[in-house]
C-alpha positions as CSV (number, residue, x, y, z in Angstrom):
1,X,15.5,14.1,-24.0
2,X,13.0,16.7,-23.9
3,X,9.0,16.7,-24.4
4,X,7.2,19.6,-24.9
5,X,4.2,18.0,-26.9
6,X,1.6,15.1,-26.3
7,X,3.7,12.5,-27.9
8,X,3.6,8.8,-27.6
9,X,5.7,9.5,-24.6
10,X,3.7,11.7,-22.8
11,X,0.9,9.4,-24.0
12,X,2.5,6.2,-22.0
13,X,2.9,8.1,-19.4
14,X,-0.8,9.4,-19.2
15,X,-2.2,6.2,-19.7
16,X,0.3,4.8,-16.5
17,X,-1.4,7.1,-14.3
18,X,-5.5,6.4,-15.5
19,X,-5.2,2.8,-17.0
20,X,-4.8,0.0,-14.5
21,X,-4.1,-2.4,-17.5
22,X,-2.0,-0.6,-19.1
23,X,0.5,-0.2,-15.9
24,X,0.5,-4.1,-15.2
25,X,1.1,-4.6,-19.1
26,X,4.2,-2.1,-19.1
27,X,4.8,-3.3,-15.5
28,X,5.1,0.3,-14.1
29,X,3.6,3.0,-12.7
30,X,3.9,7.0,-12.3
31,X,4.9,8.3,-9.0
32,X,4.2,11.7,-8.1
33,X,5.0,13.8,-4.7
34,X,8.8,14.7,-3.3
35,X,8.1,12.1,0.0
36,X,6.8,8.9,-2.2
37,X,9.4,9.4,-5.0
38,X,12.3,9.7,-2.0
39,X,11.1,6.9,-0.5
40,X,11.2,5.0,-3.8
41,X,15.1,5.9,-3.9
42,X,15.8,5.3,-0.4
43,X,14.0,1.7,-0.6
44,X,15.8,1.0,-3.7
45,X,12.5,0.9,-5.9
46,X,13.4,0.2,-9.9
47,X,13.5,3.5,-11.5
48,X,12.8,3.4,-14.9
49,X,12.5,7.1,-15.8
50,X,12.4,10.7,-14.2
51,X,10.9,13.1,-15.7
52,X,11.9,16.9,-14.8
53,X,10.4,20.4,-15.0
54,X,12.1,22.0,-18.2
55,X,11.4,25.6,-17.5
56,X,12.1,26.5,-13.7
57,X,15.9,26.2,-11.5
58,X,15.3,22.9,-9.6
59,X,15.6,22.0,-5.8
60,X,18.8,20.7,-4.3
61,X,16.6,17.5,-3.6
62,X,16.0,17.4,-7.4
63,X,19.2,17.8,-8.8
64,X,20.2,15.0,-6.6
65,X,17.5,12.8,-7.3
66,X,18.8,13.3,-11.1
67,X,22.3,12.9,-10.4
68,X,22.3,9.7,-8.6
69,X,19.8,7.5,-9.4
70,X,20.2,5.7,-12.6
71,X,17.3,6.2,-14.5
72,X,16.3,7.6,-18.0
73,X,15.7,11.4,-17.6
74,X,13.1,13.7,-19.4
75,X,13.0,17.3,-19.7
76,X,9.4,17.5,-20.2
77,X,7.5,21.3,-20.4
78,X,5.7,22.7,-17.5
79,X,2.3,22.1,-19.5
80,X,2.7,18.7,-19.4
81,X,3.8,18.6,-16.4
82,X,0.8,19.7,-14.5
83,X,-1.2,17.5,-16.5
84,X,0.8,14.7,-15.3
85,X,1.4,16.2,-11.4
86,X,-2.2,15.6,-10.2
87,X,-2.7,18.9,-8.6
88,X,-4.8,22.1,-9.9
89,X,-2.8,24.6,-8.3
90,X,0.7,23.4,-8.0
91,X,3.3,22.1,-10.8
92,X,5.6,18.9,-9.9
93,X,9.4,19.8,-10.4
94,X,10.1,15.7,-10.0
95,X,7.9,12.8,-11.4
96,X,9.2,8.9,-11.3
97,X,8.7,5.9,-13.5
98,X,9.1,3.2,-11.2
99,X,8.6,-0.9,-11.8
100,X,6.0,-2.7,-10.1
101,X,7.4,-5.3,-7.9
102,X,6.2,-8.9,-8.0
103,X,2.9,-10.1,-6.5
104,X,4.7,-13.1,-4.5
105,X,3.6,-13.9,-1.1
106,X,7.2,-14.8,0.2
107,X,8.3,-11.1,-0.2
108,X,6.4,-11.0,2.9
109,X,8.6,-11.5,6.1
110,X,7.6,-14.4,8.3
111,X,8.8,-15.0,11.8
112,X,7.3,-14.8,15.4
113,X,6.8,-11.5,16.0
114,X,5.0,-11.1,12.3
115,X,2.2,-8.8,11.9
116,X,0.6,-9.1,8.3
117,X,-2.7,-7.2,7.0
118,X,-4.9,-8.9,4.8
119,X,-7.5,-6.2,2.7
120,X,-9.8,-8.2,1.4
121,X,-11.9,-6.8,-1.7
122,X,-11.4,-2.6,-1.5
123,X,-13.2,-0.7,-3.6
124,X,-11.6,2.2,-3.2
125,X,-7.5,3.3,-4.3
126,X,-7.7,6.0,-0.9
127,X,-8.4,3.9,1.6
128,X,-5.3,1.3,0.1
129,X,-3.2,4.0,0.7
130,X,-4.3,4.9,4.2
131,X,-4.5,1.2,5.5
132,X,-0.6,0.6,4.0
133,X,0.1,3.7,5.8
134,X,-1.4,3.0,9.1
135,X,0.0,-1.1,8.7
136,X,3.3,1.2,8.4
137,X,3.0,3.1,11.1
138,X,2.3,0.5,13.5
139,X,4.9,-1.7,13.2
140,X,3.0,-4.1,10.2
141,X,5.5,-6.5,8.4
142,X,3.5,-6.5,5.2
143,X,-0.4,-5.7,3.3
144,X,-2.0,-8.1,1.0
145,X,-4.5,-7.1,-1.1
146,X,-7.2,-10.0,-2.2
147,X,-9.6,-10.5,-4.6
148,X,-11.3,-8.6,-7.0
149,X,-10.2,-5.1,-6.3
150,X,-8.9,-1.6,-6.5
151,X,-5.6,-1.6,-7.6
152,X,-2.7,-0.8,-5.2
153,X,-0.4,1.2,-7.9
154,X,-3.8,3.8,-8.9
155,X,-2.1,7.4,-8.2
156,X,-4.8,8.0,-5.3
157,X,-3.4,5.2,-3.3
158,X,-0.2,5.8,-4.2
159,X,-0.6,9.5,-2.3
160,X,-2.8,8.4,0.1
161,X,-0.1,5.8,1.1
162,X,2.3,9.5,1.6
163,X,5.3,7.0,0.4
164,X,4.8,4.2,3.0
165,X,3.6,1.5,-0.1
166,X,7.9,2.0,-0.6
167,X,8.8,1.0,2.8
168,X,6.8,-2.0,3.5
169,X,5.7,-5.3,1.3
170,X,2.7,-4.7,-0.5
171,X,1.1,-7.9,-2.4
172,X,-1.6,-8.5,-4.6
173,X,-3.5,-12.1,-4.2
174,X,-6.2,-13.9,-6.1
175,X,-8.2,-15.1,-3.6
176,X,-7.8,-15.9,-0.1
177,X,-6.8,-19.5,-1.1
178,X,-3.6,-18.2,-1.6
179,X,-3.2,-16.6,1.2
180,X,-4.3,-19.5,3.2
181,X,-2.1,-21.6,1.4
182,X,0.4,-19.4,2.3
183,X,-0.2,-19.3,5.8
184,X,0.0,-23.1,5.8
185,X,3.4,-22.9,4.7
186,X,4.5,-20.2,7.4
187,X,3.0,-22.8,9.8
188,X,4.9,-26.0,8.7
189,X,7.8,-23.5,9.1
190,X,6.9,-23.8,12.9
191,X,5.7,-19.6,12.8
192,X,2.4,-20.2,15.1
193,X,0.4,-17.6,13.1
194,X,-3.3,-16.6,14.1
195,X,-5.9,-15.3,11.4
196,X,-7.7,-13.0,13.1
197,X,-11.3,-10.6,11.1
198,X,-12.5,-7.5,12.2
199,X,-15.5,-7.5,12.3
200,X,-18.8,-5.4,14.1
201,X,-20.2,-8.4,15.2
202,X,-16.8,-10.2,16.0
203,X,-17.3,-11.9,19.7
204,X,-14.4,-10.0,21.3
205,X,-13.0,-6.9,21.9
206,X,-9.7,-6.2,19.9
207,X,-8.2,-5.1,23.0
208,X,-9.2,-8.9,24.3
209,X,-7.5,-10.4,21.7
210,X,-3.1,-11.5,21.7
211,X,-1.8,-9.7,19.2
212,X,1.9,-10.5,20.7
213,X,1.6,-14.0,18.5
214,X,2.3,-14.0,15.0
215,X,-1.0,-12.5,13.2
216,X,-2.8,-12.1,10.1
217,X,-5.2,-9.7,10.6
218,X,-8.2,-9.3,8.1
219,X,-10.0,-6.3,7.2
220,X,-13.1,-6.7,5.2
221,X,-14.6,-4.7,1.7
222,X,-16.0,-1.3,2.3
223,X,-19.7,-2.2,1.9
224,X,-19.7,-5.9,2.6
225,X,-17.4,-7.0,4.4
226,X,-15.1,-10.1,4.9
227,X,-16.0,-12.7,2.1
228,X,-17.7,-15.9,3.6
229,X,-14.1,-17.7,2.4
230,X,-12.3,-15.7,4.9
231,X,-14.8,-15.7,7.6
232,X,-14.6,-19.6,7.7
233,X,-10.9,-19.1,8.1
234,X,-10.7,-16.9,10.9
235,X,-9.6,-18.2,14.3
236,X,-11.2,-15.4,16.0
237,X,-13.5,-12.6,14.8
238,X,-12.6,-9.3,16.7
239,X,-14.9,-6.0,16.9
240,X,-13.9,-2.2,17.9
241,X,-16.1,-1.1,20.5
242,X,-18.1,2.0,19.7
243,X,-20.3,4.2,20.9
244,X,-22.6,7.4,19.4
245,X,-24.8,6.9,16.5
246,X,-22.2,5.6,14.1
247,X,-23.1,2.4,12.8
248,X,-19.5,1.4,11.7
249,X,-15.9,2.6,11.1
250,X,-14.8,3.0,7.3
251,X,-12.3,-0.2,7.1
252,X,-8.9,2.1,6.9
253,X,-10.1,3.4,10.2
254,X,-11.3,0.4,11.6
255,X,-7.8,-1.2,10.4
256,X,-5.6,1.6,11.9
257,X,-7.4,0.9,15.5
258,X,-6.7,-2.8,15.5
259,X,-3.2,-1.9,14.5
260,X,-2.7,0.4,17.7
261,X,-4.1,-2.0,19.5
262,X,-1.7,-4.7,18.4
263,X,1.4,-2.5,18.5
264,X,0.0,-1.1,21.7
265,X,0.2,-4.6,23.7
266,X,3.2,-5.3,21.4
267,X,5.0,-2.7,23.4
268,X,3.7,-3.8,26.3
269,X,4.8,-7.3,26.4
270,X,8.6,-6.2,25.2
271,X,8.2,-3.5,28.8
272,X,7.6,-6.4,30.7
C-alpha cells in the first residue's frame, strides 16, 4: 500500500509518535532508527507494520527487514517520511509499528543472581532510555518504571535506549505496592532479594554494599527523589561518593555507577 498524503494513516501513525494515550489505546508504538528496529526483529518484538521509503533503492538490511518479517508494509513518500523519522537532516529508509508488550511484573526474571532496577517517578523520556541502556549494559535482568511518570514507549526514550528497551524486560507499575508485593512473592519463592535506594545521603558507600545477592535497586525522580513509600522499604540506602562542586548526579548517571559497581563485584565474586 502506498501513502503519499496525510491520510488517516499517516495520521495514526503521527499521533503514535506525540500522543502517549493514543499509543496505549492502539497498544503500539513507532520505532525509528536501523539498531532499535533490528533489535525489535532479533528479540522477536510484534511487528505490526513497516513502513518504507517509496522513492530511493533500499539497503540490503532493508530489503531483508521487508522480506522476512511478517508485517503489514507501506510504501509511504519521502515527505512523510521525514516528518515521521525524527531527524532534521536525515530521511529514515525503515520505520516499525511494533506492539507494546504487557505491563506484568512476572515478565521479569527472578532467580539468585537477579539484578532488577526500579525508576521510580522520571520525568523525563531521555533519561528512561539511558537508565534501560546502562541496566543493559551491566548485566540488569529487567527496569520497572513506577508511578506517575514519563512514558517508557515516548520516541526520545525509545532512541535514547539505542535498541536495548528490545533486549531486556521493561515494566510499567502503579505504585511501589506493586512492586513490593511482587517482591514478596520472589521471596516466598525462596529468591533472598535485597531492596536497595540510591541515595546522596544513603549511609554507605555503593561500593560497601553486596550486590552479589539478588537486588532491587531503586533510583529516585529527577528533582525529588525516592518517594517516602519506597524509602520505608529500602533495606539499605546507598550513596555514590563525590567530589568537586557538583551537588548530585542526574539519576541515569547516578544509576549507571551503582550498576558498574554491582556488575563490577559481580565479576569479582564469579573470579574467585
Amino acid at each position: 500500500m502506498r501513502v503519499s498524503g496525510r491520510n488517516g494513516r499517516f495520521q495514526q501513525w503521527e499521533a503514535l509518535l506525540r500522543n502517549r494515550t493514543k499509543r496505549q489505546r492502539r497498544g503500539e508504538f513507532l520505532v525509528q532508527g536501523v539498531r532499535p528496529i533490528a533489535m525489535a526483529i532479533e528479540h522477536g518484538w510484534q511487528v505490526r507494520e513497516l513502513l518504507y521509503d517509496a522513492d530511493v533503492q533500499l539497503s540490503g538490511w532493508a530489503r531483508k527487514a521487508l522480506d522476512t518479517v511478517r508485517a503489514e508494509r507501506f510504501a509511504v513518500s519521502r515527505e512523510l517520511m521525514h516528518g515521521l523519522g525524527g531527524k532534521a537532516d536525515t530521511v529514515p529508509e525503515l520505520l516499525a509499528v511494533v506492539a507494546l508488550p504487557e505491563d506484568d511484573l512476572c515478565r521479569i526474571p527472578a532467580g539468585p543472581t537477579m539484578l532488577t532496577v526500579v525508576f521510580d517517578r522520571p520525568t523525563s523520556p531521555g533519561n528512561i532510555g539511558t537508565l534501560i541502556r546502562s541496566a543493559d549494559a551491566f548485566g540488569a535482568s529487567g527496569v520497572i518504571v513506577t508511578g506517575h511518570a514519563a512514558d517508557v514507549y515516548d520516541p526520545k526514550a525509545v532512541r535514547a535506549s539505542t535498541g536495548s528497551l528490545f533486549a531486556l524486560p521493561v515494566v510499567r507499575a502503579p505504585s511501589h505496592q506493586a512492586v513490593l508485593s511482587w517482591v514478596a512473592d520472589v521471596r516466598a519463592d525462596g529468591v533472598g532479594i535485597g531492596i536497595v535506594g540510591a541515595d546522596e545521603h544513603g549511609a554507605l558507600d555503593a561500593a560497601e554494599y553486596n550486590f552479589t545477592q539478588p537486588t532491587l535497586t531503586l533510583i529516585g525522580n529527577e528533582t525529588n527523589g525516592l518517594s517516602v513509600g519506597w524509602r520505608e522499604a529500602c533495606d539499605q540506602l546507598v550513596r555514590v561518593p563525590m567530589s568537586g562542586a557538583a551537588s548530585s548526579l542526574n539519576a541515569a548517571a547516578a544509576a549507571t555507577v551503582v550498576l558498574y559497581e554491582s556488575a563490577r563485584q559481580r565479576s569479582a565474586a564469579v573470579r574467585r
